[in-house]
TIMI-730383 format. One record per residue (C-alpha): residue in three letters; z, x, y. Coordinates in steps of 0.02 Angstrom, whole numbers, padded with zeros to 5 digits, always signed. Each point is the difference from the previous one (the first is absolute). Example, Ala and Ser with C-alpha at 12.3 -4.5 7.8 and 13.67 -1.06 7.14 Angstrom:
residues 2
Ala+00390+00615-00225;Ser-00033+00069+00172;
This chain:
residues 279
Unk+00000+00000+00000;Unk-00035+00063+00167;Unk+00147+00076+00090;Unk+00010-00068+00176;Unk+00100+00117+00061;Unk-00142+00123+00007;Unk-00106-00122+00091;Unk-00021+00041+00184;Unk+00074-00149+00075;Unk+00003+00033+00180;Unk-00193-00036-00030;Unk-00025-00192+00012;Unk-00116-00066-00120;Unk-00114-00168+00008;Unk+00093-00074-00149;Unk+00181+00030+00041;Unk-00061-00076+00173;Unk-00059-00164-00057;Unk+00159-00033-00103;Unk+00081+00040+00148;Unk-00081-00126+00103;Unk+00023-00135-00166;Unk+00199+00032+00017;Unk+00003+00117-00142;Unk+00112+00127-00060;Unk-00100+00161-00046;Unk-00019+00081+00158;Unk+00073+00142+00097;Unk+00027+00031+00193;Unk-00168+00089+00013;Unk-00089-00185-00056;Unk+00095-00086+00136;Unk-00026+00093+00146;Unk-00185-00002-00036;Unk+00009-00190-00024;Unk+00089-00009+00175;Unk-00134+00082+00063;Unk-00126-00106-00080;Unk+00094-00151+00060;Unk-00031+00075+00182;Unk-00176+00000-00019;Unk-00022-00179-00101;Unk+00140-00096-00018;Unk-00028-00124-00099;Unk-00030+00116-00150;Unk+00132-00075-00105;Unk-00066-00167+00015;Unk-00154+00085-00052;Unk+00090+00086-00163;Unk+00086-00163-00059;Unk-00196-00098+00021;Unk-00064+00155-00103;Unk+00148-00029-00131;Unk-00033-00185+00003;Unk-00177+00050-00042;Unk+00011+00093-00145;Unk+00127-00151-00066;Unk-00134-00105+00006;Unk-00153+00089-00056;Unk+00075+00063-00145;Unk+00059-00163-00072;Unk-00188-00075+00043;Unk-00053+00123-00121;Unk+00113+00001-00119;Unk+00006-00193+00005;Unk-00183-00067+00066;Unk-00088+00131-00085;Unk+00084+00054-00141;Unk+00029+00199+00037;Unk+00122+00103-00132;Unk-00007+00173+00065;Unk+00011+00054+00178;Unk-00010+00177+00087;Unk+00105+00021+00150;Unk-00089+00145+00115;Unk+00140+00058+00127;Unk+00114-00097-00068;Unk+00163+00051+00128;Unk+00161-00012-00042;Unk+00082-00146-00126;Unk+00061-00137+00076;Unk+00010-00189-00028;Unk-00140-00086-00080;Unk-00104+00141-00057;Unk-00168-00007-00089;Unk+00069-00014-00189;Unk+00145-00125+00041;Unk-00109-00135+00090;Unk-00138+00050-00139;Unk+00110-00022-00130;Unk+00082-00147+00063;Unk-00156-00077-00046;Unk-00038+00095-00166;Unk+00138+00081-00059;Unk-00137+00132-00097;Unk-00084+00051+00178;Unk+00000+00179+00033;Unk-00009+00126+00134;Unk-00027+00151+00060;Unk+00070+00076+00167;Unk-00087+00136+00079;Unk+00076+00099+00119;Unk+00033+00173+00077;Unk+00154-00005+00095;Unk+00137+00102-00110;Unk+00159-00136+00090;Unk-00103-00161-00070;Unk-00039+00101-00186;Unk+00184+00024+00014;Unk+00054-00170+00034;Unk-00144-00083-00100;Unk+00037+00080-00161;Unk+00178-00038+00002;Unk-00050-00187+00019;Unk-00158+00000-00115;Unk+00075+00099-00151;Unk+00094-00152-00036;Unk-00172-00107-00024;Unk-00117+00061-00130;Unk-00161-00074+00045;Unk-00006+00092+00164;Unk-00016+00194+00076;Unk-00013+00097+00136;Unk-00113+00136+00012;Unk+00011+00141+00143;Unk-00150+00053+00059;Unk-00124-00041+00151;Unk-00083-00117+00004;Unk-00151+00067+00028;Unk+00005+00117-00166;Unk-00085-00154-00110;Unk-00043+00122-00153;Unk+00211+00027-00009;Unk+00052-00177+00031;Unk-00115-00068-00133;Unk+00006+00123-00132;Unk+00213-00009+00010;Unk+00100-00026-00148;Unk+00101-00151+00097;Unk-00162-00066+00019;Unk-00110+00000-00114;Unk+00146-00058-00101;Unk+00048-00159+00106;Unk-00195-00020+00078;Unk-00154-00060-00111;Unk-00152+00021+00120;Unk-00100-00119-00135;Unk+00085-00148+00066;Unk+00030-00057+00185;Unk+00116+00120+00104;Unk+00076-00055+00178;Unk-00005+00145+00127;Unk+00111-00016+00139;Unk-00040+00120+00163;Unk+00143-00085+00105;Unk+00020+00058+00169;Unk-00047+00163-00063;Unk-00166+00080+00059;Unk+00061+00031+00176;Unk+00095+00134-00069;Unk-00182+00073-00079;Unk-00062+00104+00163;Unk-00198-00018+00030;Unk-00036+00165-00081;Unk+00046-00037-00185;Unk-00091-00144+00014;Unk+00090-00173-00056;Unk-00144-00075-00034;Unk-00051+00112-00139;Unk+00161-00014-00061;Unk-00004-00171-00022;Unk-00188-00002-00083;Unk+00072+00124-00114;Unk+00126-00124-00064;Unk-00102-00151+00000;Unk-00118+00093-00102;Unk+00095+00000-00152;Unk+00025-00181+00010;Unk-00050-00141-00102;Unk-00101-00134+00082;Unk+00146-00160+00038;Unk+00121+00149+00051;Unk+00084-00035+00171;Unk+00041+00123+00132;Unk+00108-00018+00153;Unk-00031+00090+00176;Unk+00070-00013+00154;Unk+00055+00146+00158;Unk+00060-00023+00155;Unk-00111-00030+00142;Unk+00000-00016+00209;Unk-00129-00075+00102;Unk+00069+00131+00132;Unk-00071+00143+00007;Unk+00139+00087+00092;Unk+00138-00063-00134;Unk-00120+00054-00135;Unk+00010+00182+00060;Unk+00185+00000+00074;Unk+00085-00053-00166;Unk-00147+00077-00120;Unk+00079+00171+00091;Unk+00169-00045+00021;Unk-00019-00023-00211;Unk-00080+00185-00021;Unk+00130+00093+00095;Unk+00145-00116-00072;Unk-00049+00050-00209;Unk-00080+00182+00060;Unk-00168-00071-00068;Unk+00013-00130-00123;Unk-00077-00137+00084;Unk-00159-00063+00022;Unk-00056-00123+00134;Unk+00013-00181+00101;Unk-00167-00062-00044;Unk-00119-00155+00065;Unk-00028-00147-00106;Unk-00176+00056-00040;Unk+00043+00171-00058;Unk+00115-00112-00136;Unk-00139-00120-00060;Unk-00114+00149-00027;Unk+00140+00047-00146;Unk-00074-00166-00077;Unk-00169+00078-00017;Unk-00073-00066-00164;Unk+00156-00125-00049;Unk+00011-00193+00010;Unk+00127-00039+00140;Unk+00105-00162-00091;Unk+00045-00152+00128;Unk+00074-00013+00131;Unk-00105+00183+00038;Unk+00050+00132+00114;Unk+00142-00032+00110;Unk+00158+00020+00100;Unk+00126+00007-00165;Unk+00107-00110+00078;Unk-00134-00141-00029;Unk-00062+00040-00181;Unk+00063-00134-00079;Unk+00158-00035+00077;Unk+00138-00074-00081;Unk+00092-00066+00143;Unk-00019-00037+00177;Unk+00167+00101+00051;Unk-00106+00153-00071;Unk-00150-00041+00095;Unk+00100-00011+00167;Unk+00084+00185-00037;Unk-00152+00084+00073;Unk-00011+00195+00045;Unk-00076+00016+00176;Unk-00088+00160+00029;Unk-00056+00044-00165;Unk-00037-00061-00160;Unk-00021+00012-00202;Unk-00176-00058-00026;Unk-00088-00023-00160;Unk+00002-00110-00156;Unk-00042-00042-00181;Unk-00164+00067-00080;Unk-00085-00031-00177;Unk-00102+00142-00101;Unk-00161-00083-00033;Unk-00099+00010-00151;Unk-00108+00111+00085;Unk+00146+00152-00035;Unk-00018-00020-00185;Unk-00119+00147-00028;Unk+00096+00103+00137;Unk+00147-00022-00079;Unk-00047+00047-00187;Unk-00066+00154+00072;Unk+00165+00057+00083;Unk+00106-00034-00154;Unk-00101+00088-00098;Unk-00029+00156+00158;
């Protein structure tokens, strides 16, 4: 298990930062002064946080539910909290399984002292952008079978990806060794403002020395759709994909958003995908 103690905390880190903002428990002085800081430049970023939880409630019961999804794959997964992936999965099929992917040695920490207690899920460290590693794990080739439907979660995640290792290649790479009727999940923060898009994009870089990526425009986000069937209600404000409650709805963030939605593999990945299992 990883030793925190060696773990640089006076470096905040995007994960430790959003459970922050949810009211959580894993996170260290570092994560709250950069959070303050945040808070200085958008305020209503923990409204925004709870809508992105609220999110991920929901889509992940529509798939397990609606469309019948088993196994799930949780890119960026952040730190353990309540309702993750495999309990609202497995409230609905008790045989679901998942797979957390993440690189931040405090959530590995945290995460495996929750998830060793549950057999039918794992995490795996590693970036997310190292595809070959993540797929060809022992945690998950043993909880994952890429012959059946798979539901890929990128939750509030690519923001962290900077422009230059491309997060749209990641994500191709993934959705490449999908089955067609496999679901995947994507949604980032975005600003209409230019000027907030570059203040807190920076304010991020200097706050985790580098590990961050950037405030992008809703565009740039539907472009990570490329070549995938955007499910209803499409690509939106998070807050209004299929909300289960007015009270939600009203909780809006202000000067950003998350942005994105639900998307379907299409048959049209079938040959794709045989290829990369067998690469």
């Amino acid at each position: 298990m990883t030793d925190i103690r060696r773990v640089d905390l006076s470096i905040p880190s995007a994960a430790r930062m959003y459970d922050w903002l949810l009211d959580g428990h894993h996170n260290y002085e570092a994560d709250q002064r950069a959070c303050e800081l945040l808070l200085e430049s958008a305020p209503s970023t923990k409204a925004l946080a709870r809508n992105n939880r609220w999110f991920l409630e929901r889509v992940v019961r529509v798939m397990a539910e609606e469309r019948g999804i088993r196994q799930f794959i949780d890119f960026g997964s952040g730190l353990p909290t309540q309702n993750n992936v495999h309990q609202i999965a497995q409230a609905v099929a008790p045989a679901s399984r998942v797979v957390y992917i993440d690189n931040d040695p405090v959530v590995l920490a945290h995460g495996r002292s929750i998830l060793d207690e549950n057999d039918r899920t794992a995490i795996i460290s590693a970036d997310m952008g190292n595809t070959p590693y993540i797929f060809g794990h022992l945690d998950f080739t043993s909880l994952i079978d890429l012959r059946q439907p798979v539901g890929v979660l990128f939750n509030s995640v690519l923001h962290c990806i900077a422009d230059e290792d491309r997060p749209k290649e990641i994500v191709g790479r993934v959705v490449e060794r999908l089955e067609p009727g496999s679901l995947v999940v994507i949604c980032q923060l975005v600003s209409d403002d230019p000027q907030l898009r570059h203040d807190v994009t920076e304010l991020m870089r200097v706050q985790t020395h580098g590990t961050w990526g950037r405030v992008r425009e809703r565009w740039e986000v539907d472009d990570f759709f490329d070549g995938l069937e955007v499910q209803r209600p499409g690509l939106v404000d998070v807050t209004d994909w299929r909300p289960s409650s007015e009270l939600q709805q009203r909780q809006r963030s202000i000067e950003w958003t998350e942005y994105g939605g639900l998307a379907e593999v299409p048959p049209r990945q079938r040959h794709r995908s045989a290829t990369a299992r067998n690469a």
